[in-house]
C-alpha positions as a printed Julia matrix, in Angstrom:
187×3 Matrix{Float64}:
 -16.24   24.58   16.88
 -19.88   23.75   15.74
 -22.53   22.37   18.46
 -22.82   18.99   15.9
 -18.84   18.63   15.73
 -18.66   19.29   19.6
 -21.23   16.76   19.84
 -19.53   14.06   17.74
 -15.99   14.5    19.62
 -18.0    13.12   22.91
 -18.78    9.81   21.23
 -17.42    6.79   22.34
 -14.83    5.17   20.08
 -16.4     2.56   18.55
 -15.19   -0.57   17.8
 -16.03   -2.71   14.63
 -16.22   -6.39   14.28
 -13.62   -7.76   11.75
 -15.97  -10.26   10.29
 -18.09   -6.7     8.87
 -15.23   -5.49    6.87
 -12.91   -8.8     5.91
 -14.59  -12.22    4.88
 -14.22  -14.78    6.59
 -11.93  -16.66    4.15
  -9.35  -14.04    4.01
  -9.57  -13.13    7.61
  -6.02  -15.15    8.25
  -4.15  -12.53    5.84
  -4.55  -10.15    8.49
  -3.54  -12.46   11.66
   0.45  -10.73   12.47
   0.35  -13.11   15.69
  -1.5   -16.66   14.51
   0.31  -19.38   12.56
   1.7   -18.22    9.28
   0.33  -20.19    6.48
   2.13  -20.69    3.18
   0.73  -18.83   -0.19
   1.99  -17.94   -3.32
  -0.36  -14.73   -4.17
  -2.66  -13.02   -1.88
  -5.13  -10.32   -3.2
  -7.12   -7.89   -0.93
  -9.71   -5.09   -2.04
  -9.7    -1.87    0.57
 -11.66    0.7     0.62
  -9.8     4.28   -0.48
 -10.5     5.86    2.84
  -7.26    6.48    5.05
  -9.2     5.37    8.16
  -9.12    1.82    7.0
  -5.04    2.26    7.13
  -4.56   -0.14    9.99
  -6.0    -2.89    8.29
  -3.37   -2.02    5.39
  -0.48   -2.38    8.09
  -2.09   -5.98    9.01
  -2.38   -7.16    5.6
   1.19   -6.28    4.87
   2.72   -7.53    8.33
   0.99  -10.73    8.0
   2.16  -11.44    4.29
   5.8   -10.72    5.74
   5.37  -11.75    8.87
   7.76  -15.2     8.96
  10.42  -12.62    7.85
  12.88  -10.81   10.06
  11.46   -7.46   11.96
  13.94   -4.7     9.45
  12.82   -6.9     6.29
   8.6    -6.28    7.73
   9.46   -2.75    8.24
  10.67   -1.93    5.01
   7.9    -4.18    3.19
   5.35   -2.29    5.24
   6.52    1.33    4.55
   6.54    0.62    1.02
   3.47   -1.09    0.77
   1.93    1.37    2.53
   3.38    4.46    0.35
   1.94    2.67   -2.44
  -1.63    2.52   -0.82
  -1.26    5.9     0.84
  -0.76    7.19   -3.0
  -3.28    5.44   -4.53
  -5.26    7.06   -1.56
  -4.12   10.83   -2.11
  -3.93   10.91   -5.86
  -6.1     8.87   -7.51
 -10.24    8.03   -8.05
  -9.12    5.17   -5.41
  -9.44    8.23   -2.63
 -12.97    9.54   -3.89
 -15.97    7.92   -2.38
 -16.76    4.88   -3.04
 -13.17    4.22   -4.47
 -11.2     1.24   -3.41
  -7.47    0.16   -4.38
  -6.23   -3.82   -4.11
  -2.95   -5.1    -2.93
  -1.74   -7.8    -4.04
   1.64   -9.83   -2.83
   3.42  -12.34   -4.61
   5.65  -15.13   -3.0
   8.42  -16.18   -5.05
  11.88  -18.21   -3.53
  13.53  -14.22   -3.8
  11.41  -12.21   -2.34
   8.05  -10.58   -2.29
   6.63   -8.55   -4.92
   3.75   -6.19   -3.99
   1.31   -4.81   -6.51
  -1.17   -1.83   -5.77
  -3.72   -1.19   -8.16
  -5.29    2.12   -7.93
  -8.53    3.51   -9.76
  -6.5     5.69  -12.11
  -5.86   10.13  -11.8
  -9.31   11.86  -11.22
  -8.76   13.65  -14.64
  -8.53   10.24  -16.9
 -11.39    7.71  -18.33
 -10.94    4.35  -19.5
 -10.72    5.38  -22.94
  -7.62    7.29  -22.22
  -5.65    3.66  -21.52
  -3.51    4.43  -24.53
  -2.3     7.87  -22.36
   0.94    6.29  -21.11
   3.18    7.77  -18.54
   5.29    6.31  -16.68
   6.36    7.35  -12.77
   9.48    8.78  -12.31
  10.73    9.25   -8.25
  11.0    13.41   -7.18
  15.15   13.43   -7.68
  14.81   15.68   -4.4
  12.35   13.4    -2.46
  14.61   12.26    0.36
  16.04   15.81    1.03
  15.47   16.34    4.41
  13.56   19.82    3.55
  11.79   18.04    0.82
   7.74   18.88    1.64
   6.7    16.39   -1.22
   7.78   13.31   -3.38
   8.86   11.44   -0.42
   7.24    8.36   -1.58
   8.22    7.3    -4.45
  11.97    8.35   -3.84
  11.2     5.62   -0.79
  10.1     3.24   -3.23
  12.91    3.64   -5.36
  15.68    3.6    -3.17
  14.78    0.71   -0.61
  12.85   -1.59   -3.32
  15.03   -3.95   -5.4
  13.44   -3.05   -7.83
  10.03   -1.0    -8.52
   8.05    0.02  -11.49
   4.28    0.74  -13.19
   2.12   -0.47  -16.0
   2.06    3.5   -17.1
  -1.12    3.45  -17.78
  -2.94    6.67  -16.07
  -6.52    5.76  -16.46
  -5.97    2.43  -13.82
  -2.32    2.8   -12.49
  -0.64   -0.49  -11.21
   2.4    -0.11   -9.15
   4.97   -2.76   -7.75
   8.05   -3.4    -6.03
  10.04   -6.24   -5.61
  11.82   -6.87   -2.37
  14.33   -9.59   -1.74
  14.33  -11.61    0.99
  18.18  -10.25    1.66
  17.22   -7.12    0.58
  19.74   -7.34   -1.8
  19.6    -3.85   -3.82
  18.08   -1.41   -1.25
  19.51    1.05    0.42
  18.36   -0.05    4.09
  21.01   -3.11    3.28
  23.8    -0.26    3.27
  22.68    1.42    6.32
């Protein structure tokens, strides 16, 4: 180990006001423990660093937070497969790169929409390159090293999909409020 890394390991964990990284306005879309207040769409812009992760889990367990604790689970681990993705395999992940969620209420469900900054190799001219996702068949092997994800996506959403568009990707899923359509409601 360097003498600089030994050096930073010894610092103090630091602790960083909320107010520096979410504005004021938004700051309730994070509160899992306050009163829930109603909304029909809620955006949010993160940064693409995994660091920032636990602020992901907030956003998503306060969106879903007046539902049951397997129906918060599920939205969470999808929602945050999405981000983690947009994260590992996109320009969101690069510095400087950020990804938005964005969760709409509807009387079935909630649909969640991450929009990532597109594959490192594309440019916005390439928006007519169109291709859509498709889930690793073998992603939920239990020897399976990679592909989880989206094989997550596709069998516990109701229903999932993408703009197919490479050069700014947007991916959702659609959970119901039952979870009517995912395989977590046969387990």
């Amino acid at each position: 180990m360097s003498s600089s890394h030994a050096a930073l390991s010894q610092l103090p964990p630091v602790t960083v006001p909320l107010a520096l990284l979410i504005p004021r306005q938004k700051q309730h879309y994070f509160d899992t423990i306050g009163p829930r207040t109603p909304y029909r769409s809620r955006a949010f812009t993160f940064w693409g660093d995994a660091a920032l992760f636990p602020l992901v889990h907030a956003f998503l367990n306060g969106c879903a937070g007046d539902r049951g604790p397997d129906y918060r689970y599920v939205f969470d681990l999808l929602g945050t497969e999405l981000a983690g993705n947009a994260v590992r395999h996109t320009r969101s992940g690069e510095p400087g790169g950020t990804f938005t969620l964005r969760v709409d209420r509807s009387a079935a469900g909630l649909t969640l929409t991450c929009r990532d900054g597109g594959l490192p190799d594309t440019h916005l001219r390439d928006r007519r390159d169109r291709a859509r996702l498709q889930p690793d068949p073998a992603g939920l092997h239990a020897d399976a090293t990679a592909g989880r994800g989206l094989a997550l996506v596709d069998a516990l959403a109701t229903a999932w999909g993408d703009n197919g568009v490479r050069a700014y990707r947007h991916v959702w899923f659609h959970l119901a409020y039952d979870l009517a359509g995912s395989a977590w409601a046969a387990a």
